[in-house]
C-alpha positions as CSV (number, residue, x, y, z in Angstrom):
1,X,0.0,0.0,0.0
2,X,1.4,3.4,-0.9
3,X,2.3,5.4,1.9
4,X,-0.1,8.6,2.6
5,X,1.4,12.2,2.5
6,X,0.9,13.7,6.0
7,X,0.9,17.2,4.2
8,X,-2.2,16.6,1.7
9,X,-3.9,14.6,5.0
10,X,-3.3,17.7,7.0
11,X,-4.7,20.1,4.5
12,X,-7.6,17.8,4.0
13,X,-8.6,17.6,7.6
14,X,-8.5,21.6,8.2
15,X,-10.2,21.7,5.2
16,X,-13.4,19.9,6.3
17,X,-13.3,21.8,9.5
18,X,-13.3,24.5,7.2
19,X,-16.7,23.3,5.6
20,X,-18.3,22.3,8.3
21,X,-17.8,25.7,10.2
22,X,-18.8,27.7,7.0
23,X,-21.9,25.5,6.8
24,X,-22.3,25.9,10.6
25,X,-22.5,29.9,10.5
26,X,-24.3,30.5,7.5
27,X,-27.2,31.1,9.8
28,X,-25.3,34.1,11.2
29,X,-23.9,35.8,8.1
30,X,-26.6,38.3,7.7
31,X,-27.0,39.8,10.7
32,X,-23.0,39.4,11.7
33,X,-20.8,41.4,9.3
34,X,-17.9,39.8,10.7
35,X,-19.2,36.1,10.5
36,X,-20.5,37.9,6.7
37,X,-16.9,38.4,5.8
38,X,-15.2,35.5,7.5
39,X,-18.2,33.1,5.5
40,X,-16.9,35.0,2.6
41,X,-12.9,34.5,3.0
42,X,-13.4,30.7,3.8
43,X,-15.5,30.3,0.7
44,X,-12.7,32.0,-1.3
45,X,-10.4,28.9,-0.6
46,X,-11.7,25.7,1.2
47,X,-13.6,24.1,-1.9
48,X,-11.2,25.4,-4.8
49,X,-8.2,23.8,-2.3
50,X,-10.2,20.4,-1.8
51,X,-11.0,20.7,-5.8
52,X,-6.6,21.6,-6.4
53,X,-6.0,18.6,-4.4
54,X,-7.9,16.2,-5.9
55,X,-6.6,17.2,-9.8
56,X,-2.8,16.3,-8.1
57,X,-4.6,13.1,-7.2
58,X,-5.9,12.4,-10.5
59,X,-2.9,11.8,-12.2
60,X,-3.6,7.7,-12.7
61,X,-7.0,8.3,-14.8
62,X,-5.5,6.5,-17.6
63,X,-4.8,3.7,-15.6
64,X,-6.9,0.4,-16.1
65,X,-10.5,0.3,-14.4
66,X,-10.1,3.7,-13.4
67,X,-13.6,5.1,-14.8
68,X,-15.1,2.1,-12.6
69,X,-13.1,3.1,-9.5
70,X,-14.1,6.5,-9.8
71,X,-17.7,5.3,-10.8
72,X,-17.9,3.3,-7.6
73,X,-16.2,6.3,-5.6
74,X,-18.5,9.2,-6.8
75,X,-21.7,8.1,-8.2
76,X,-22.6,5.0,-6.4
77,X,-22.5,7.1,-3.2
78,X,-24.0,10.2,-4.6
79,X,-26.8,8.8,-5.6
80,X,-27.6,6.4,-2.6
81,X,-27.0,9.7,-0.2
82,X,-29.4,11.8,-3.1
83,X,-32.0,9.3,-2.0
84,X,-31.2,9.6,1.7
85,X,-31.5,13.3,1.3
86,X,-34.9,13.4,-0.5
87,X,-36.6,11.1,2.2
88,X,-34.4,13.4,5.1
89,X,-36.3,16.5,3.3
90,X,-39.7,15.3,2.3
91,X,-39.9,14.0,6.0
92,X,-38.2,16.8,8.1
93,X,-38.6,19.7,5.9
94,X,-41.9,18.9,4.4
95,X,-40.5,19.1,0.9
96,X,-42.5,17.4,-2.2
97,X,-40.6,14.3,-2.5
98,X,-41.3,13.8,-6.3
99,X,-39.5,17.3,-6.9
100,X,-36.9,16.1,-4.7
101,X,-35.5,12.9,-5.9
102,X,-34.8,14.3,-9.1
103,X,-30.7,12.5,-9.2
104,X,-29.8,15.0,-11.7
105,X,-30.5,18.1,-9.3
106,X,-27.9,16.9,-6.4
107,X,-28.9,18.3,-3.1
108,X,-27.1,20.2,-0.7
109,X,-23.3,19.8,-0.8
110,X,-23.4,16.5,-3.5
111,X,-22.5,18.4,-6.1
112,X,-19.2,17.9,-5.0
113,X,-19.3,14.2,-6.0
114,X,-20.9,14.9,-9.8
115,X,-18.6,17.3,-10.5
116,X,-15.1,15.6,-9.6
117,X,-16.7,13.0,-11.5
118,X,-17.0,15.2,-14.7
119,X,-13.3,16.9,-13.8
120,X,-11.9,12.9,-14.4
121,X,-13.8,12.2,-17.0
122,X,-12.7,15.1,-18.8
123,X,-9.1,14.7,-18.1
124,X,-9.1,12.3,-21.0
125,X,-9.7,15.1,-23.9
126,X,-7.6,17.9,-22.2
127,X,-4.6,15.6,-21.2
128,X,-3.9,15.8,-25.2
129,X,-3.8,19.8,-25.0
130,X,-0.6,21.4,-24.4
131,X,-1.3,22.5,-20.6
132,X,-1.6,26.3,-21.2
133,X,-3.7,25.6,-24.0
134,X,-5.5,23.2,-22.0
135,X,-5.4,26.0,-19.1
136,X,-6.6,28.8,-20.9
137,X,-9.5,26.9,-22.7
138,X,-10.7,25.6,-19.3
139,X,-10.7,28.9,-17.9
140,X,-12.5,30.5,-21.4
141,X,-15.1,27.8,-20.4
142,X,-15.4,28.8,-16.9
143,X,-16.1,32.3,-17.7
144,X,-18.3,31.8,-21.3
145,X,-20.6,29.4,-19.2
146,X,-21.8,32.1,-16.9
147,X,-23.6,33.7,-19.9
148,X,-25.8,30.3,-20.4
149,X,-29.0,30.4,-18.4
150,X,-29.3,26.7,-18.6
151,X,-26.0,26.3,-17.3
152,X,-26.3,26.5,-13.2
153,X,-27.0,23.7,-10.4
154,X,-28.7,21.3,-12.6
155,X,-26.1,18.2,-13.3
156,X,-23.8,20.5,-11.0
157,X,-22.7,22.1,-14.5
158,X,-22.1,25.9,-13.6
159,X,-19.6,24.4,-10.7
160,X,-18.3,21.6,-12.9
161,X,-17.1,24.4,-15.9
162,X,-16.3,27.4,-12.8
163,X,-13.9,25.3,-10.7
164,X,-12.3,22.8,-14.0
165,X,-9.4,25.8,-14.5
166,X,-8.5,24.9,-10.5
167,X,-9.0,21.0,-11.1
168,X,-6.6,21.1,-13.7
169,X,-4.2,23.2,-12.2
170,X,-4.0,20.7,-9.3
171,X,-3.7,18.0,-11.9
172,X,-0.5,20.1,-13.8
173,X,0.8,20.5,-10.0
174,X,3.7,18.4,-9.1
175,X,5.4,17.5,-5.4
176,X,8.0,20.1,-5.7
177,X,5.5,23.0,-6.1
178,X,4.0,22.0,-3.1
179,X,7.8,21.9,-1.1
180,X,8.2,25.3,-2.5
181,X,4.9,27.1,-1.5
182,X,5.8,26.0,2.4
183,X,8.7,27.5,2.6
184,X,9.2,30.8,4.9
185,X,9.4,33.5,2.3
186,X,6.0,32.3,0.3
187,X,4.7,31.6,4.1
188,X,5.5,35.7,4.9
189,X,4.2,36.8,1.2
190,X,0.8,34.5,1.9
191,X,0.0,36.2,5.0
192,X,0.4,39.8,3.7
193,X,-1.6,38.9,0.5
194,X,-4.2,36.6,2.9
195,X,-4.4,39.7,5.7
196,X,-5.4,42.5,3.0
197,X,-7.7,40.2,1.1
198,X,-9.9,39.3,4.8
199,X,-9.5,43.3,5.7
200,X,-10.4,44.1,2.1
201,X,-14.1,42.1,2.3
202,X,-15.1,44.7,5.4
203,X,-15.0,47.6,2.3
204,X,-15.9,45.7,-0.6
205,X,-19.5,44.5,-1.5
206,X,-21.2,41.6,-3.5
207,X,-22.9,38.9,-3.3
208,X,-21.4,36.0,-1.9
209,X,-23.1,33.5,-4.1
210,X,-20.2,34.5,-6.6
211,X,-18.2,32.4,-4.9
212,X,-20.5,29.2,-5.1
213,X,-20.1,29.4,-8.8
214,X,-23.3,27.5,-9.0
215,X,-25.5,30.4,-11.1
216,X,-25.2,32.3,-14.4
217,X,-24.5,35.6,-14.7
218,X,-28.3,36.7,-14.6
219,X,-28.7,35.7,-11.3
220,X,-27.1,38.7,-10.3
221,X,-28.2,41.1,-12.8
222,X,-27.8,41.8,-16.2
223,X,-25.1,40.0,-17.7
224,X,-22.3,42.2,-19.7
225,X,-18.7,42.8,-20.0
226,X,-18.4,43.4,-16.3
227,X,-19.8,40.0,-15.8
228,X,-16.7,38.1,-17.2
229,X,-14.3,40.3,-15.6
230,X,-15.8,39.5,-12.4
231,X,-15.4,36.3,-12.6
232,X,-12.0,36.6,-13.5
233,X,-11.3,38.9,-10.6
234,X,-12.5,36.0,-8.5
235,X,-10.4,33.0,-10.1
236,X,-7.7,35.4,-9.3
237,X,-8.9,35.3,-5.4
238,X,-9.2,31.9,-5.7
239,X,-6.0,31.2,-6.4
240,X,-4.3,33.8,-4.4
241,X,-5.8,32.6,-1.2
242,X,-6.0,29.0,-2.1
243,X,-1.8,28.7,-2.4
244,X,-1.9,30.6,0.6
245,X,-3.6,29.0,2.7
246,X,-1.9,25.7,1.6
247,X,1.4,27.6,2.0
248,X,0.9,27.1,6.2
249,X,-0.2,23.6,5.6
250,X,2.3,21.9,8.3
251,X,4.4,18.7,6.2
252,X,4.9,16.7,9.7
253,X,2.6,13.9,11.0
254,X,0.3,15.8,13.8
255,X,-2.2,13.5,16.3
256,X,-4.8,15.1,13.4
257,X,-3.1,14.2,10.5
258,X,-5.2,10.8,10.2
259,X,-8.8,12.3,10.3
260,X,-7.0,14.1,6.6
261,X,-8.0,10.6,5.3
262,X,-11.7,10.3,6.7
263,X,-12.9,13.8,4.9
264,X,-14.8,11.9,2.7
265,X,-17.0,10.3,5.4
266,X,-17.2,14.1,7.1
267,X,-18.2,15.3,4.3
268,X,-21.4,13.0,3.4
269,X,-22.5,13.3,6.7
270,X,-21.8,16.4,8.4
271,X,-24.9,17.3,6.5
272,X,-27.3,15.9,8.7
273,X,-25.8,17.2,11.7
274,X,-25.6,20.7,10.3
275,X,-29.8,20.4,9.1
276,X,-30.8,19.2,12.0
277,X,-29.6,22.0,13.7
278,X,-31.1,24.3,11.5
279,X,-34.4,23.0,11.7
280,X,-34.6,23.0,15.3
281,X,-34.6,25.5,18.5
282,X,-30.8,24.8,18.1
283,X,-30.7,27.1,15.3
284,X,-31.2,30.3,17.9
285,X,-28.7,29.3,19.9
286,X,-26.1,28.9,17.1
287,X,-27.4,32.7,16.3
288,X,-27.7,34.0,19.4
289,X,-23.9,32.9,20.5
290,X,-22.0,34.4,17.2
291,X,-18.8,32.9,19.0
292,X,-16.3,32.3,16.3
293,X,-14.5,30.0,18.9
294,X,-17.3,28.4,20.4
295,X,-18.3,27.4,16.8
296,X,-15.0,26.6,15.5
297,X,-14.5,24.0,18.7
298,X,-18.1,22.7,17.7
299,X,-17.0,21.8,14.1
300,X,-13.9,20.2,15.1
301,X,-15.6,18.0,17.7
302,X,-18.2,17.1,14.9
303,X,-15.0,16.7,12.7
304,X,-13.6,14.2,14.9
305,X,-16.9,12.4,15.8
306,X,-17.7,11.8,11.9
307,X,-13.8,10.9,11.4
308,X,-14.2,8.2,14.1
309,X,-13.6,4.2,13.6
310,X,-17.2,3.5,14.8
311,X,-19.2,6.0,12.5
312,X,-16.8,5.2,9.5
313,X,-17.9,0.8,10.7
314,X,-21.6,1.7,10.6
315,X,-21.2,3.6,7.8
316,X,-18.6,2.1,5.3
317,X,-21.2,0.4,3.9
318,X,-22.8,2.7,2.0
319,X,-20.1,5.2,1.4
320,X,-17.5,2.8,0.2
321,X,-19.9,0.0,-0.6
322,X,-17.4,-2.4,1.8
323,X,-17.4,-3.3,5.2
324,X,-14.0,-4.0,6.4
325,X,-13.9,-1.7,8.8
326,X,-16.7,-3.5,10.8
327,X,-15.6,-6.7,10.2
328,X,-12.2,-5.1,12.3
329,X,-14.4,-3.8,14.9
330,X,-16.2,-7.0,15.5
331,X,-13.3,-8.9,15.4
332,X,-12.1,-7.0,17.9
333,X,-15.0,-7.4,20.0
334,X,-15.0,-11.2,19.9
């Protein structure tokens, strides 16, 4: 078995902290202006880094019975957790179930899963580019499909064409540009560049959503010029504040460091945890508090739980479609 990379397990893990607090304080964004901006700056960086991570990983797509892995990985999952969802909202949010269960209109955070399935898939046509050719087409793509009503959450599309230029940069990534970004005088440069972005969101104003990259361009008015250079100004962000947040990524093997390789299971589930919560009187607590540390402590601990042997047993089954992992526990048991 090859031997895991503490550094990408490390990013990985503060990475789905990252989600689940920026799911966890959405409820407190609009009447918060620091929790607005701080939504804000997390969403400029924790999917685009999770999305530059998994191109560097998808450097063996040509390898045999990769599409199947992948298909088993990705789709198998998605749509057995689509299903979950739709009875979880017909039931608890009263939602019309038919209108629901649509598969091709992923709920929640799944989108995730469609669209790295996509970004794989379409490794095999732009693998024959020249990589800045296959660069700047991805990112002509990202920015044209903005003007396409049709193009937005459906099938994950707007997402799958916004974040491909970041999915392929990962994949064009190599171990030695990671080394380099770690070092102290990138480290320095990232936290000047990181500092005046975060201060900069207190003066500047727009609408979050851009960041989603989930809706055309008429979704925030009408679309023009302006529209594309937006969009471009935020790729720029992206990529700014995703190499510098990976810049303080630590390399060595921390207590955390093996939760890095449980994100997966975090992320499929935290889901619940975080609806729940919204849909009951915990919901005015979580807004009455606006603690950035109390929250951040809460989304570690839920972190942790969902990174745990026991909920990764119970539910191996239907994320990874195996069960070793009970079979361990009750061998262990006997």
């Amino acid at each position: 078995m090859k031997e895991r990379d503490n550094y990408f397990d490390n990013a990985k893990f503060v990475l789905i902290c990252l989600v689940v607090f920026g799911h966890f304080i959405r409820s407190t964004i609009e009447e918060n202006d620091f929790m607005m901006n701080l939504y804000k700056f997390i969403y400029t960086f924790h999917m685009p880094a999770f999305i530059l991570i998994s191109g560097y990983f998808a450097k063996g797509f040509k390898k045999k019975g990769y599409v199947k892995k992948i298909t088993k990985k990705l789709i198998f999952p998605y749509l057995i957790f689509h299903g979950i969802y739709t009875v979880y909202y017909t039931l608890i949010k009263g939602e019309n179930f038919l209108s629901s269960m649509d598969p091709l209109n992923p709920h929640w955070s799944l989108w995730f899963l469609i669209s790295l399935f996509f970004w794989n898939i379409m490794l095999f046509p732009f693998s024959k580019l020249n990589k800045f050719a296959a660069l700047f087409i991805s990112f002509a793509i990202g920015i044209l499909a903005g003007y396409f009503d049709f193009i937005s959450n459906y099938l994950s599309l707007s997402r799958t064409f916004v974040f491909l230029p970041i999915f392929l940069a990962g994949f064009y990534l190599n171990s030695g540009h990671f080394r380099s970004i770690v070092k102290w005088p990138m480290r320095l440069t990232s936290f000047i560049a990181l500092s005046l972005i975060f201060v900069s969101y207190f003066h500047l104003s727009f609408d979050y959503e851009w960041l989603f990259g989930s809706k055309p361009y008429s979704a925030f008015g009408d679309p023009d010029f302006t529209s594309a250079l937006t969009r471009l100004g935020f790729y720029l962000l992206t990529f700014v504040t995703t190499f510098g947040f990976l810049s303080f990524i630590p390399r060595k093997r921390y207590f955390f460091t093996k939760w890095g390789a449980r994100t997966f299971y975090v992320y499929l589930l935290h889901g619940f945890i975080i609806q729940t919560i919204r849909e009951s009187e915990l919901e005015n607590w979580v807004m009455e508090i606006e603690n950035t540390l109390i929250i951040a402590v809460i989304s570690v601990m839920i972190t942790f739980i969902l990174s745990s042997n026991p909920v990764k047993a119970f539910t191996q089954p239907i994320i990874e479609l195996r069960a070793t992992q009970l079979k361990k526990l009750v061998k262990i048991h006997n």
